[in-house]
PQR file of N, CA, C, O and H, with PARSE charges and radii, in Angstrom:
ATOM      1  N   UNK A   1     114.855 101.806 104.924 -0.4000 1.5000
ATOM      2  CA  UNK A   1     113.924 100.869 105.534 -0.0000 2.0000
ATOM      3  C   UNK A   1     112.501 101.432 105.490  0.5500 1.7000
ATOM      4  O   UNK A   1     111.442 100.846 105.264 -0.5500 1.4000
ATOM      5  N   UNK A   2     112.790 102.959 105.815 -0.4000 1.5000
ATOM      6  CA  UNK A   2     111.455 103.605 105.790 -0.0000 2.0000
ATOM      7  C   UNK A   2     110.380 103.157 104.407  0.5500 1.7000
ATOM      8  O   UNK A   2     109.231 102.722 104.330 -0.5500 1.4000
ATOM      9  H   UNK A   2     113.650 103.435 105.999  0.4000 1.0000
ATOM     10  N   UNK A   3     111.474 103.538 103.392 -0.4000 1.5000
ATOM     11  CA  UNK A   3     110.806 103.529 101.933 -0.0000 2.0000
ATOM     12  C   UNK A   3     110.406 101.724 101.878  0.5500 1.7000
ATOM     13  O   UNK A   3     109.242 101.454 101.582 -0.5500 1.4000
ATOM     14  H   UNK A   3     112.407 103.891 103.455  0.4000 1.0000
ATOM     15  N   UNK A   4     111.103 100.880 102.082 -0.4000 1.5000
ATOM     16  CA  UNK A   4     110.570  99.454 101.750 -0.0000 2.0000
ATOM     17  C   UNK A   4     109.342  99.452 102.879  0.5500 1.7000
ATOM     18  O   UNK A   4     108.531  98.629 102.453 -0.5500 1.4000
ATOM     19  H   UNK A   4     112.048 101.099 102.323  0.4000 1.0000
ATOM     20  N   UNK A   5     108.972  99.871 103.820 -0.4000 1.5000
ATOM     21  CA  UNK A   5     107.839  99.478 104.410 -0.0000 2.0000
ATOM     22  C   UNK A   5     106.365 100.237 103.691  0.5500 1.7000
ATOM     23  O   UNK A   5     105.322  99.705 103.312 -0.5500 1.4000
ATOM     24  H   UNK A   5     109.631 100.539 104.167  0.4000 1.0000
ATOM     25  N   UNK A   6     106.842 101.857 103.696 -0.4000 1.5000
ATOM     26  CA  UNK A   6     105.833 102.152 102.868 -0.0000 2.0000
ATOM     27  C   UNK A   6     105.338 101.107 101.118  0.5500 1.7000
ATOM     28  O   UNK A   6     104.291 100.669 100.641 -0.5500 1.4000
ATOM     29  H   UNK A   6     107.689 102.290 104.004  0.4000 1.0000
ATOM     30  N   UNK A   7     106.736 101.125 100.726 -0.4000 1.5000
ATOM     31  CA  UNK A   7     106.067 100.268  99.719 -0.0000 2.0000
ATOM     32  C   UNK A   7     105.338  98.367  99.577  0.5500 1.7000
ATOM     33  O   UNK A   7     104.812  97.711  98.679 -0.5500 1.4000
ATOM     34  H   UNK A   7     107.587 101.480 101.114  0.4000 1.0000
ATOM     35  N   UNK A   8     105.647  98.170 100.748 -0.4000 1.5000
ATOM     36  CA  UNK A   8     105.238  96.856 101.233 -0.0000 2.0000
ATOM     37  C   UNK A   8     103.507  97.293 101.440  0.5500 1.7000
ATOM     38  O   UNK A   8     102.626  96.858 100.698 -0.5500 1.4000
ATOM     39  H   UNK A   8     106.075  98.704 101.478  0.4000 1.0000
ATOM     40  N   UNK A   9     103.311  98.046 102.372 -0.4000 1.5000
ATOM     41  CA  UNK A   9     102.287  98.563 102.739 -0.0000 2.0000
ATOM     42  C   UNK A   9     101.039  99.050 101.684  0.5500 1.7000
ATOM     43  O   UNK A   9      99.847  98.885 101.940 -0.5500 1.4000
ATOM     44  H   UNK A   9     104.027  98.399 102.974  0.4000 1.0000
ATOM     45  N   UNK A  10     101.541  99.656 100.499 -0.4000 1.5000
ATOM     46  CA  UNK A  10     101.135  99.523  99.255 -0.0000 2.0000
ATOM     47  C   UNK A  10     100.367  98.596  98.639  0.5500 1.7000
ATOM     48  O   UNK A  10      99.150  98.567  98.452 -0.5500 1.4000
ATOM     49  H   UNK A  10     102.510  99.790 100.291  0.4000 1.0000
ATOM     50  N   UNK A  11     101.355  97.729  98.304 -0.4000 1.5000
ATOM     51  CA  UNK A  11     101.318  96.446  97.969 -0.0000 2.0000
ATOM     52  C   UNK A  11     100.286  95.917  99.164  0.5500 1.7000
ATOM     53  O   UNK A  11      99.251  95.515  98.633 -0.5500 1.4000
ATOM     54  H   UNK A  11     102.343  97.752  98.455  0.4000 1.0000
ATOM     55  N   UNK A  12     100.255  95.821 100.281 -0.4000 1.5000
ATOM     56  CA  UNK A  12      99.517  95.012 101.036 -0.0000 2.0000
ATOM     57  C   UNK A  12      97.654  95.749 100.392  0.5500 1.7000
ATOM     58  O   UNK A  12      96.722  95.019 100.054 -0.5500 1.4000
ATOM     59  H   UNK A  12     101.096  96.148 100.712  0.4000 1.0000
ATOM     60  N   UNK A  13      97.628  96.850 100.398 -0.4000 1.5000
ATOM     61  CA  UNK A  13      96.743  97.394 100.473 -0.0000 2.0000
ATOM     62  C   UNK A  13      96.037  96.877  99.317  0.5500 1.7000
ATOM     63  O   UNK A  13      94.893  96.477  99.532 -0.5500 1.4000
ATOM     64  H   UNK A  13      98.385  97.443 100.672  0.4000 1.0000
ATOM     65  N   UNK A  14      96.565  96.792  97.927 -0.4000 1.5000
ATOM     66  CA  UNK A  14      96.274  96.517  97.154 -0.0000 2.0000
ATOM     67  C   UNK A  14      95.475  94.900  97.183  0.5500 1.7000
ATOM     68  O   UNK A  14      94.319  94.659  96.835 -0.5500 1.4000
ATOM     69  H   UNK A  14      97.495  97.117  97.753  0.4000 1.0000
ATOM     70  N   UNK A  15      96.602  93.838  97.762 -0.4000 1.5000
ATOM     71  CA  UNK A  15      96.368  92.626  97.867 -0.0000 2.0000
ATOM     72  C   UNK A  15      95.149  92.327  98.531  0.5500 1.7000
ATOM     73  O   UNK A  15      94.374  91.499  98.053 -0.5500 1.4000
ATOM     74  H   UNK A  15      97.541  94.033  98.044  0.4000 1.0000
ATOM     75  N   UNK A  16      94.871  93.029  99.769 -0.4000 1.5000
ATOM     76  CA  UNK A  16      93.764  92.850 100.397 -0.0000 2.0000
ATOM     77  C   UNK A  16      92.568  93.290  99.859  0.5500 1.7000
ATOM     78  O   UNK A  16      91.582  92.612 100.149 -0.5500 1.4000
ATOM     79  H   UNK A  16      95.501  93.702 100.157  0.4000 1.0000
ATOM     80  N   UNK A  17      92.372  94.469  98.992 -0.4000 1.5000
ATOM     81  CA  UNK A  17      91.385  94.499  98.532 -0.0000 2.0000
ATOM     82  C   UNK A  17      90.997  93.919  97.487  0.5500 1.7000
ATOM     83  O   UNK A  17      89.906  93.983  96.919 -0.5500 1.4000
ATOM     84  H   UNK A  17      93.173  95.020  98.757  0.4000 1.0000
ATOM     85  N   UNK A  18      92.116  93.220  97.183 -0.4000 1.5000
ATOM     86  CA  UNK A  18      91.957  91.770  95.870 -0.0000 2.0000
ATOM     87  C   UNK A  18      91.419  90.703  96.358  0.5500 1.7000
ATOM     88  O   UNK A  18      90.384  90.233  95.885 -0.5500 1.4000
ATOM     89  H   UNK A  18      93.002  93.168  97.644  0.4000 1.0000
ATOM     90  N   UNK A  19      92.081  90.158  97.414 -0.4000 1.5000
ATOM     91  CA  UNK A  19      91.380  88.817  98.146 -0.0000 2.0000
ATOM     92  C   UNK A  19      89.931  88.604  98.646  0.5500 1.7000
ATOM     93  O   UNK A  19      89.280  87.761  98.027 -0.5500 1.4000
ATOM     94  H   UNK A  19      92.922  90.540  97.797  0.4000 1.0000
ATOM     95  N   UNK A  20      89.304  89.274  99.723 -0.4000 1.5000
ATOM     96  CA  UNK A  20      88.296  89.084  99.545 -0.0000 2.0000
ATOM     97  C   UNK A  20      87.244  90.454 100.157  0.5500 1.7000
ATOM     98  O   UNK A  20      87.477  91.164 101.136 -0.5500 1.4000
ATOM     99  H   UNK A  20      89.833  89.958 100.225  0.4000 1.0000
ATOM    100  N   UNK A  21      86.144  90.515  99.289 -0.4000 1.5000
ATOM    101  CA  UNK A  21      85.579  91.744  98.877 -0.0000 2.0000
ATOM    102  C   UNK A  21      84.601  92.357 100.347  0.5500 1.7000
ATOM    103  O   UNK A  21      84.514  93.530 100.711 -0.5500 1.4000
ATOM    104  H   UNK A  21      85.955  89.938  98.494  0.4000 1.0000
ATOM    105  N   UNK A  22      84.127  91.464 100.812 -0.4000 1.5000
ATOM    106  CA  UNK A  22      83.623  91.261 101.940 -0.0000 2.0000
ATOM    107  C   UNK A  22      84.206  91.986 103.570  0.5500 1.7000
ATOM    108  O   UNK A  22      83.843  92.873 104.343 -0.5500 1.4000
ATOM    109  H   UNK A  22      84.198  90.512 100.516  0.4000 1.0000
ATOM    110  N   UNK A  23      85.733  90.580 103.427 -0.4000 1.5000
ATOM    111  CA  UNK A  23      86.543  90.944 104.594 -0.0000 2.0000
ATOM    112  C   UNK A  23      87.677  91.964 104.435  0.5500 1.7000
ATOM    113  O   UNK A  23      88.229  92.477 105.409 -0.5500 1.4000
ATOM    114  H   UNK A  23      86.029  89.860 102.799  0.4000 1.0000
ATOM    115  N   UNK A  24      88.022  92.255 103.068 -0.4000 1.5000
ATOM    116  CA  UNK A  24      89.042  92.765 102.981 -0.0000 2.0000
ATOM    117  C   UNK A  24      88.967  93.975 103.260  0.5500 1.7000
ATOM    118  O   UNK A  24      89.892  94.412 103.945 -0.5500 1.4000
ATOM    119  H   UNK A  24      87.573  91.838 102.277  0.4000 1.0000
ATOM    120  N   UNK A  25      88.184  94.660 102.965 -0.4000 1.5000
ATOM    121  CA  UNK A  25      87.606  96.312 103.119 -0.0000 2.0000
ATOM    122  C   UNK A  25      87.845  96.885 104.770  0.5500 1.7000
ATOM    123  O   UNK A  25      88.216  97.984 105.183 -0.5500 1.4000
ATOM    124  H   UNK A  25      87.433  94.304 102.408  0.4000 1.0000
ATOM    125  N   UNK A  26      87.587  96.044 105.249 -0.4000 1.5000
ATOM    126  CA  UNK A  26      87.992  96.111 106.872 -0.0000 2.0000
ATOM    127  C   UNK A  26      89.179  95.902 107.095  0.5500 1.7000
ATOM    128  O   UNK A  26      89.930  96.560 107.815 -0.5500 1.4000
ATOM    129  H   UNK A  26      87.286  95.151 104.914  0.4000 1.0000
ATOM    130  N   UNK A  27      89.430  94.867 106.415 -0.4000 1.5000
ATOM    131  CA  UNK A  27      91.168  94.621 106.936 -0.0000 2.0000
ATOM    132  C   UNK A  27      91.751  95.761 106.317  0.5500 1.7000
ATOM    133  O   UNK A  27      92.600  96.263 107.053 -0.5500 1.4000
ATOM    134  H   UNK A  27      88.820  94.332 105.830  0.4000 1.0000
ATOM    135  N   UNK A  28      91.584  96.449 105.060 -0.4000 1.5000
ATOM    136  CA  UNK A  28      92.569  97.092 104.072 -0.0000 2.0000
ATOM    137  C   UNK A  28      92.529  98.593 105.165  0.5500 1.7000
ATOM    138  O   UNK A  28      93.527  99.230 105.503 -0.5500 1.4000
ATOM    139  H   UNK A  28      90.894  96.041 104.461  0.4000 1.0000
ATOM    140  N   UNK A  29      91.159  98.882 105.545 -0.4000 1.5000
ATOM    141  CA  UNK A  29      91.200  99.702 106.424 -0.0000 2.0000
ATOM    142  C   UNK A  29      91.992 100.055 107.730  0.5500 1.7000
ATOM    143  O   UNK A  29      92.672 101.031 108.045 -0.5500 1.4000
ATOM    144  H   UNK A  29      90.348  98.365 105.271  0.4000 1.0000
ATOM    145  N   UNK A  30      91.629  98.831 108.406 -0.4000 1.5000
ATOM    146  CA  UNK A  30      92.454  98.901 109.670 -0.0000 2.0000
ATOM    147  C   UNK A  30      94.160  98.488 109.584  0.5500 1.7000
ATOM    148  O   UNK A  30      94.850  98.490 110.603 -0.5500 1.4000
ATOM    149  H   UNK A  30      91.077  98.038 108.150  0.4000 1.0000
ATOM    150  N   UNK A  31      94.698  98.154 108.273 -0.4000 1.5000
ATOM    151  CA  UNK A  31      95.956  97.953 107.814 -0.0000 2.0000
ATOM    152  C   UNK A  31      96.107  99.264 107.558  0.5500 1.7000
ATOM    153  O   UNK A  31      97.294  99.507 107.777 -0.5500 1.4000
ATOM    154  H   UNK A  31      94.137  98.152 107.445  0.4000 1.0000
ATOM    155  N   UNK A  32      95.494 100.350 107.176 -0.4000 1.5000
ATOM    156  CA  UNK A  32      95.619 101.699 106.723 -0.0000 2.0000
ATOM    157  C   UNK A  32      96.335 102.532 108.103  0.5500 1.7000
ATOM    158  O   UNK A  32      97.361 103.211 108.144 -0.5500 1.4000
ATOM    159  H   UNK A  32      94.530 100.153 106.997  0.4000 1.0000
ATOM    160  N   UNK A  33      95.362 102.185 109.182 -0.4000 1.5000
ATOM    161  CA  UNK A  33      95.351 102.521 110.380 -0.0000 2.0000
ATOM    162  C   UNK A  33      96.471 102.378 111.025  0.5500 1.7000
ATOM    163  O   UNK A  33      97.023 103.212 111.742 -0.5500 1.4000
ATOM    164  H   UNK A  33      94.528 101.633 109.150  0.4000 1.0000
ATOM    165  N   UNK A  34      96.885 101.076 110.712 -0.4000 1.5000
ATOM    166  CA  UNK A  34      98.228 100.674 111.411 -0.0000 2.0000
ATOM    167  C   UNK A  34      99.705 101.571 111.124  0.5500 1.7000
ATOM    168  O   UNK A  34     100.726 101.846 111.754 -0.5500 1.4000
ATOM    169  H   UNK A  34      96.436 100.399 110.129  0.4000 1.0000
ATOM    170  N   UNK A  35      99.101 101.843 109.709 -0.4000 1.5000
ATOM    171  CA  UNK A  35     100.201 102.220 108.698 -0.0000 2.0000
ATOM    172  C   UNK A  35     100.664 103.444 109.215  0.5500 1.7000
ATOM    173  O   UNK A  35     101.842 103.798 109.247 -0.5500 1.4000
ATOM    174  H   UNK A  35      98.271 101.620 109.197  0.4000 1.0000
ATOM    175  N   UNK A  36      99.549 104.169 109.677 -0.4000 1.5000
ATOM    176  CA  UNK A  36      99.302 105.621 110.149 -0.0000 2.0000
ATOM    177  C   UNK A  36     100.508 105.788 111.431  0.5500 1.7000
ATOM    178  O   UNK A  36     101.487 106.491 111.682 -0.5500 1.4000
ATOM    179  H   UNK A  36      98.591 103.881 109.652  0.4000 1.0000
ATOM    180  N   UNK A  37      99.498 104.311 112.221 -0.4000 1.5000
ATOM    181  CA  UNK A  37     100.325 104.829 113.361 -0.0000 2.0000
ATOM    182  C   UNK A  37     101.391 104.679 113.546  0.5500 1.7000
ATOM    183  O   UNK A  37     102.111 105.374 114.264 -0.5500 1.4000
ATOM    184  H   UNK A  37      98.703 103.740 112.018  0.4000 1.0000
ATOM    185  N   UNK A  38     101.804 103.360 112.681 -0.4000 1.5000
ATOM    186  CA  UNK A  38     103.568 103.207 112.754 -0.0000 2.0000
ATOM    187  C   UNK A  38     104.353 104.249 111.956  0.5500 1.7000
ATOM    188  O   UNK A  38     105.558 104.034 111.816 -0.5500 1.4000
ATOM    189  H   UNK A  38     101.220 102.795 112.098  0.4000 1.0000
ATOM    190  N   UNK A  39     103.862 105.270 111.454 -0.4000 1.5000
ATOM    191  CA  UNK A  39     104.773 106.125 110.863 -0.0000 2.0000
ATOM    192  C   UNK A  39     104.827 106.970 112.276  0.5500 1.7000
ATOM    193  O   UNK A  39     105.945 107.237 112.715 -0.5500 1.4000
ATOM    194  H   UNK A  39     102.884 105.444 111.568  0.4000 1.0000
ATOM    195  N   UNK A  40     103.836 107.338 112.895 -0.4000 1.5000
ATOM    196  CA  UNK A  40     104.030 108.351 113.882 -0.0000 2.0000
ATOM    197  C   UNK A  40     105.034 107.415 114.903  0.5500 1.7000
ATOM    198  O   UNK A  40     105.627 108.334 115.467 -0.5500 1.4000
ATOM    199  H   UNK A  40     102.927 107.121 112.539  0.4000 1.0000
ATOM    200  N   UNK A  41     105.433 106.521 115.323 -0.4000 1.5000
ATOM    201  CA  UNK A  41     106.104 105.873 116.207 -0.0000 2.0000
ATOM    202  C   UNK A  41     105.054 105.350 117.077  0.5500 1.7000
ATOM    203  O   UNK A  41     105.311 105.530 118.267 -0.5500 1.4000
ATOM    204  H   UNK A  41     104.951 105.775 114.865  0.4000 1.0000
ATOM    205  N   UNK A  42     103.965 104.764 116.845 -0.4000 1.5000
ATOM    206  CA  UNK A  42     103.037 105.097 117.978 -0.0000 2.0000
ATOM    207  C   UNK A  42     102.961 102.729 117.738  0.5500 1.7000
ATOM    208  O   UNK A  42     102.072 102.056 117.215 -0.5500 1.4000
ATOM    209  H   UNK A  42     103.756 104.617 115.878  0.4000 1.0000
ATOM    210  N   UNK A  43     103.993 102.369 118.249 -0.4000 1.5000
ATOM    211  CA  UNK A  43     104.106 100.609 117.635 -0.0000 2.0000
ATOM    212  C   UNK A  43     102.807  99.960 118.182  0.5500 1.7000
ATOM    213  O   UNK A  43     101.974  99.413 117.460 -0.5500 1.4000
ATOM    214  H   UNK A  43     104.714 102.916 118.673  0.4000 1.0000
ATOM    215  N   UNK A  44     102.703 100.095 119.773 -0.4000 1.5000
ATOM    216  CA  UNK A  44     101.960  98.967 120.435 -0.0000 2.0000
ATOM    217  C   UNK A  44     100.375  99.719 119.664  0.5500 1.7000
ATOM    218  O   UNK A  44      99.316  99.178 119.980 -0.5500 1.4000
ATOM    219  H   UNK A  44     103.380 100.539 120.360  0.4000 1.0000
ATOM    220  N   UNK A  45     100.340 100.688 118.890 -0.4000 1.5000
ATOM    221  CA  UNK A  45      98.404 101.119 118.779 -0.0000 2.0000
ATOM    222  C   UNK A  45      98.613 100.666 117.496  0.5500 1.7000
ATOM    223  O   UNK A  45      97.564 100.359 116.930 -0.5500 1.4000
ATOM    224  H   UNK A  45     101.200 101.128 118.633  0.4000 1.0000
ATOM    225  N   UNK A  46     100.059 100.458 116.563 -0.4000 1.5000
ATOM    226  CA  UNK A  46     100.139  99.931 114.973 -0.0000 2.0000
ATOM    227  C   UNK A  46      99.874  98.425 115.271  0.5500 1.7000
ATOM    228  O   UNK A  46      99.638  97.650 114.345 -0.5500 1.4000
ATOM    229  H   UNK A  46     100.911 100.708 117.023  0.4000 1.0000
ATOM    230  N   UNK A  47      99.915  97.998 116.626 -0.4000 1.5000
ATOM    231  CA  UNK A  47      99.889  96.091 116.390 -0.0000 2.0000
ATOM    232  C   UNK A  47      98.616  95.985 117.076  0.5500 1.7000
ATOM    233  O   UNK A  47      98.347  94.879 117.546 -0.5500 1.4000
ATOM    234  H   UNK A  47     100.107  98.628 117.379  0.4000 1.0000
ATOM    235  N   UNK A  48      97.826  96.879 117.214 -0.4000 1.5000
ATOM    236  CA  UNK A  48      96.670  96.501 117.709 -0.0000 2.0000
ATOM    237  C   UNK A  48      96.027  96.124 116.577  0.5500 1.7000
ATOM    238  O   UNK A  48      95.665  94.973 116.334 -0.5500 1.4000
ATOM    239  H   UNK A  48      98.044  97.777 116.833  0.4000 1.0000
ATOM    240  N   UNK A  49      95.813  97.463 115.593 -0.4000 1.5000
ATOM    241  CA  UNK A  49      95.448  97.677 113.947 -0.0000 2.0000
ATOM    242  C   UNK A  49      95.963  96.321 113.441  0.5500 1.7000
ATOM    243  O   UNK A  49      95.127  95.514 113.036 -0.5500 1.4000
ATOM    244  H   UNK A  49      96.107  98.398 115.791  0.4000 1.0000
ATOM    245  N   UNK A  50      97.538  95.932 113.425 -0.4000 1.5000
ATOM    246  CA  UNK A  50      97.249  94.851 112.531 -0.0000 2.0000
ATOM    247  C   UNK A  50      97.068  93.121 112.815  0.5500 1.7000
ATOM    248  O   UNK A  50      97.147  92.133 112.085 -0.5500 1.4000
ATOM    249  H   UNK A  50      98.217  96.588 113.754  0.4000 1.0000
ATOM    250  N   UNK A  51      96.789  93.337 114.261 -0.4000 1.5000
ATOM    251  CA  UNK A  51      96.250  92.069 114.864 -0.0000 2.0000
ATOM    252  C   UNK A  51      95.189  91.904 114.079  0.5500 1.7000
ATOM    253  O   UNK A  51      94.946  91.015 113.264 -0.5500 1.4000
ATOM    254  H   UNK A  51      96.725  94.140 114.855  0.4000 1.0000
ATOM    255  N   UNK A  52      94.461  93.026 114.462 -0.4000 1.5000
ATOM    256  CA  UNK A  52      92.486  92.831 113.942 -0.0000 2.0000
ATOM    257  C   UNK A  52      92.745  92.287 112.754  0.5500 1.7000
ATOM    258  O   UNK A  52      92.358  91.133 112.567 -0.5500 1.4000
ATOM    259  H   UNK A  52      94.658  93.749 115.124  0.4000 1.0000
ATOM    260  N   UNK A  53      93.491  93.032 111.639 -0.4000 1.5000
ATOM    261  CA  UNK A  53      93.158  92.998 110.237 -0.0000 2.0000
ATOM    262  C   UNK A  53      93.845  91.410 110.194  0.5500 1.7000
ATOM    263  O   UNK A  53      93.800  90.715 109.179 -0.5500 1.4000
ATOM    264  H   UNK A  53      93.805  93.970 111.791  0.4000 1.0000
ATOM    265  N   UNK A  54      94.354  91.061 111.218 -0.4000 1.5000
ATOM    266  CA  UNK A  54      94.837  89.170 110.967 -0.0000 2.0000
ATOM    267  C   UNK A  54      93.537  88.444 111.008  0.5500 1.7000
ATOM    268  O   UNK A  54      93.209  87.633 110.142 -0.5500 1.4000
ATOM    269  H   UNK A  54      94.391  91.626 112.043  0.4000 1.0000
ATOM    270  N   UNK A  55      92.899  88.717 111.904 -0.4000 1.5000
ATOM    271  CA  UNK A  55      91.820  88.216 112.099 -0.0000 2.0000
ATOM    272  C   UNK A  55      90.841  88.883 111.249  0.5500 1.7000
ATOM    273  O   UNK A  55      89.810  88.637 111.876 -0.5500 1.4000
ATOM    274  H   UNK A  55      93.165  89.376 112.607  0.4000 1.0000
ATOM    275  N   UNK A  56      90.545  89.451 110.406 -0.4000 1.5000
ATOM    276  CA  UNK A  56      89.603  89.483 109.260 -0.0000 2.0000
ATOM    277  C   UNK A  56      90.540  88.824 107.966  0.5500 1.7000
ATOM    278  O   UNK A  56      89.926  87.931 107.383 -0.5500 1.4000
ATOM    279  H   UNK A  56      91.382  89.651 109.896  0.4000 1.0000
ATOM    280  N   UNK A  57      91.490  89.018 107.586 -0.4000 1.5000
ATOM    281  CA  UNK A  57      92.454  88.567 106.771 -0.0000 2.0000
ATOM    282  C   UNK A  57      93.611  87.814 106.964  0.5500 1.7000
ATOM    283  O   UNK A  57      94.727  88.194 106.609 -0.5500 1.4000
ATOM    284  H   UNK A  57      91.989  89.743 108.060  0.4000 1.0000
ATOM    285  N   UNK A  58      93.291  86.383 107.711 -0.4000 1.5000
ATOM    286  CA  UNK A  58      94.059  85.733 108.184 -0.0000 2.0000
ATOM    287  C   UNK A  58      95.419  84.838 106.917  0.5500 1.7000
ATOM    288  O   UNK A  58      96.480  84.281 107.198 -0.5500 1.4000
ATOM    289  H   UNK A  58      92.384  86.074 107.999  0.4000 1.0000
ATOM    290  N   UNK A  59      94.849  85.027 105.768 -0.4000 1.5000
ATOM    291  CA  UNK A  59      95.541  84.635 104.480 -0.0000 2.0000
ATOM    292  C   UNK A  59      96.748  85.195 103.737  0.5500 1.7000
ATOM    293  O   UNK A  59      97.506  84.731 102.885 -0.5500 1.4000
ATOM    294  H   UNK A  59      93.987  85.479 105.540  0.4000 1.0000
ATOM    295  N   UNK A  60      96.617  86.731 104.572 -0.4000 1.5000
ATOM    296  CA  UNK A  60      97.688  87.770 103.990 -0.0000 2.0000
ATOM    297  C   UNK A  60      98.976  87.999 104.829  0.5500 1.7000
ATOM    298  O   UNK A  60      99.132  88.513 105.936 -0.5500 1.4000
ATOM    299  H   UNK A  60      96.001  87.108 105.264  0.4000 1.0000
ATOM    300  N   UNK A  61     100.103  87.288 103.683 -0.4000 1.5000
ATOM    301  CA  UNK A  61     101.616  87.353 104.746 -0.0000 2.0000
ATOM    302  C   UNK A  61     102.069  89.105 105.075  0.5500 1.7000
ATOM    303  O   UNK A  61     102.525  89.533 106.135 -0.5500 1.4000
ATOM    304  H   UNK A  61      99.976  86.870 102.784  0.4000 1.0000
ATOM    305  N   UNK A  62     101.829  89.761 104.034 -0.4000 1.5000
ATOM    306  CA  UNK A  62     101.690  91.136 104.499 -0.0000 2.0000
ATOM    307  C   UNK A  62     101.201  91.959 105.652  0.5500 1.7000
ATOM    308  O   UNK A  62     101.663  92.970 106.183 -0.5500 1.4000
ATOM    309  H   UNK A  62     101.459  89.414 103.173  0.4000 1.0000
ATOM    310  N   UNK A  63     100.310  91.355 105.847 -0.4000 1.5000
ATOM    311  CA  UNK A  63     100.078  91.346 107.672 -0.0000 2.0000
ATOM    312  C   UNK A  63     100.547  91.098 108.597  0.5500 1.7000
ATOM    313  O   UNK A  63     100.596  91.919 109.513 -0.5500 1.4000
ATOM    314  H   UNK A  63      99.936  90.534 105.416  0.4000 1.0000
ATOM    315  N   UNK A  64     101.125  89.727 108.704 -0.4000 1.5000
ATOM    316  CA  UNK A  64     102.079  89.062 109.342 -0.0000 2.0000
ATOM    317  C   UNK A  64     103.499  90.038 109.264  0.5500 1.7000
ATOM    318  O   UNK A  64     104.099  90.301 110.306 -0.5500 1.4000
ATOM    319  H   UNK A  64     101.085  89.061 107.959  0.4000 1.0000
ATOM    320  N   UNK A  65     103.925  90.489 108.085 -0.4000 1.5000
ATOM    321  CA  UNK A  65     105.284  91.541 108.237 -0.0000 2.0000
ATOM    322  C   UNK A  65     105.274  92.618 109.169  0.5500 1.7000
ATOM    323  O   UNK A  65     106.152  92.930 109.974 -0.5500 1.4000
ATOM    324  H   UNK A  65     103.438  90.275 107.238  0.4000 1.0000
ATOM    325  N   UNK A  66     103.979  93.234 108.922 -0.4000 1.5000
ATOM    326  CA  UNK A  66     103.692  93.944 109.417 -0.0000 2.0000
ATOM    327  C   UNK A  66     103.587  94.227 111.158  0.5500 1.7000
ATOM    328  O   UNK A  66     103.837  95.120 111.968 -0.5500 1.4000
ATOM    329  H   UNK A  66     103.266  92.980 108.268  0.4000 1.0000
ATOM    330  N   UNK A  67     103.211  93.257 111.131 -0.4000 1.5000
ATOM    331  CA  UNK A  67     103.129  92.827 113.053 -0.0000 2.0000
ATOM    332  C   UNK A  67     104.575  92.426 113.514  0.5500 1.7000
ATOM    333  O   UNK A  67     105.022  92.967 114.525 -0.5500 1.4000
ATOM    334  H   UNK A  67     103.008  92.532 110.474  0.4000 1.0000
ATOM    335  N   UNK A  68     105.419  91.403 112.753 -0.4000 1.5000
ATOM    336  CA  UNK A  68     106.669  91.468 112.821 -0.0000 2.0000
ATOM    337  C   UNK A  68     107.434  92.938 112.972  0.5500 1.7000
ATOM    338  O   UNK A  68     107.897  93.121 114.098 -0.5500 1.4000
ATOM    339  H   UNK A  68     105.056  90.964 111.931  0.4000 1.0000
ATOM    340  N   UNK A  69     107.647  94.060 111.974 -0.4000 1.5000
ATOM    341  CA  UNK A  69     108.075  94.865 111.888 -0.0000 2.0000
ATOM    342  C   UNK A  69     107.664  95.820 113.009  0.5500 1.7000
ATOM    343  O   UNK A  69     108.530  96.561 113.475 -0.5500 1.4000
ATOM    344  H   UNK A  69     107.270  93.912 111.060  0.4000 1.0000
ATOM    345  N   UNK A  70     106.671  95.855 113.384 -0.4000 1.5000
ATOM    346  CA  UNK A  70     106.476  96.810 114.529 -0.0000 2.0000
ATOM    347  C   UNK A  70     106.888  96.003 115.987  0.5500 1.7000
ATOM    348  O   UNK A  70     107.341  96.653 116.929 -0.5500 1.4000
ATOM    349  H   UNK A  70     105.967  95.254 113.006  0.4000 1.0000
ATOM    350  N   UNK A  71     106.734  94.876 116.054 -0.4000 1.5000
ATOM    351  CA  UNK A  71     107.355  94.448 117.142 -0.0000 2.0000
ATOM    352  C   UNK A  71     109.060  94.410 116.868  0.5500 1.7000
ATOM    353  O   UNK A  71     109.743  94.456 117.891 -0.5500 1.4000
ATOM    354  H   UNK A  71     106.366  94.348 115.288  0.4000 1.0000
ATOM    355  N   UNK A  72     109.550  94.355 115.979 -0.4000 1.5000
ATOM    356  CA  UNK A  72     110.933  95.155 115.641 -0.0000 2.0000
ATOM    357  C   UNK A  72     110.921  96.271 116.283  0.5500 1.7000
ATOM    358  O   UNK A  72     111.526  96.258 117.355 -0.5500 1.4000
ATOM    359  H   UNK A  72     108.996  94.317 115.148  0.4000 1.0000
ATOM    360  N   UNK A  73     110.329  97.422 115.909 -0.4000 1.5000
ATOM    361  CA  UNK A  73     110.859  98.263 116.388 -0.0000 2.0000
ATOM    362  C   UNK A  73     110.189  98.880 117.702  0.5500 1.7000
ATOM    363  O   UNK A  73     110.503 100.043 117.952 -0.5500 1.4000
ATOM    364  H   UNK A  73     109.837  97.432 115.038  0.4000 1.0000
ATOM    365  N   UNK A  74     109.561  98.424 118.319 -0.4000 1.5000
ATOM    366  CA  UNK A  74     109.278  98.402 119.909 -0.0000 2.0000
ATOM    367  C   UNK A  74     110.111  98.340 120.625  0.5500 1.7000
ATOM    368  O   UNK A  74     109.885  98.324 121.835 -0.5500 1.4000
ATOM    369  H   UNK A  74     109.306  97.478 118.116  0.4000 1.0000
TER
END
């Protein structure tokens, strides 16, 4: 499970800095952030990270997993 999230996360990173050049840089960032903290176990400071980046990158379902998955494992 570990390995499919890192590689989702990848992939997200990528996507966002494809979509848009502006907002994405922030989102790809604070998706970075999230990434960080959900490896350490640290969930409720990983869904803070990827709330924001919803709201700069409201277009990306990769985000949305992401917030899913950590409220999984909360």
């Amino acid at each position: 499970m570990r390995r499919f999230f890192l590689s989702v996360s990848v992939i997200a990173a990528f996507a966002l800095s494809a979509a848009s050049p502006a907002a994405a840089g922030s989102a790809s960032s604070l998706v970075s952030k999230g990434n960080k903290s959900f490896a350490r176990k640290k969930y409720d400071e990983a869904l803070k990270f990827f709330e924001k980046a919803s709201v700069k990158a409201p277009e990306s379902p990769i985000i949305y997993f992401n917030i899913g998955d950590a409220y999984f494992k909360k």
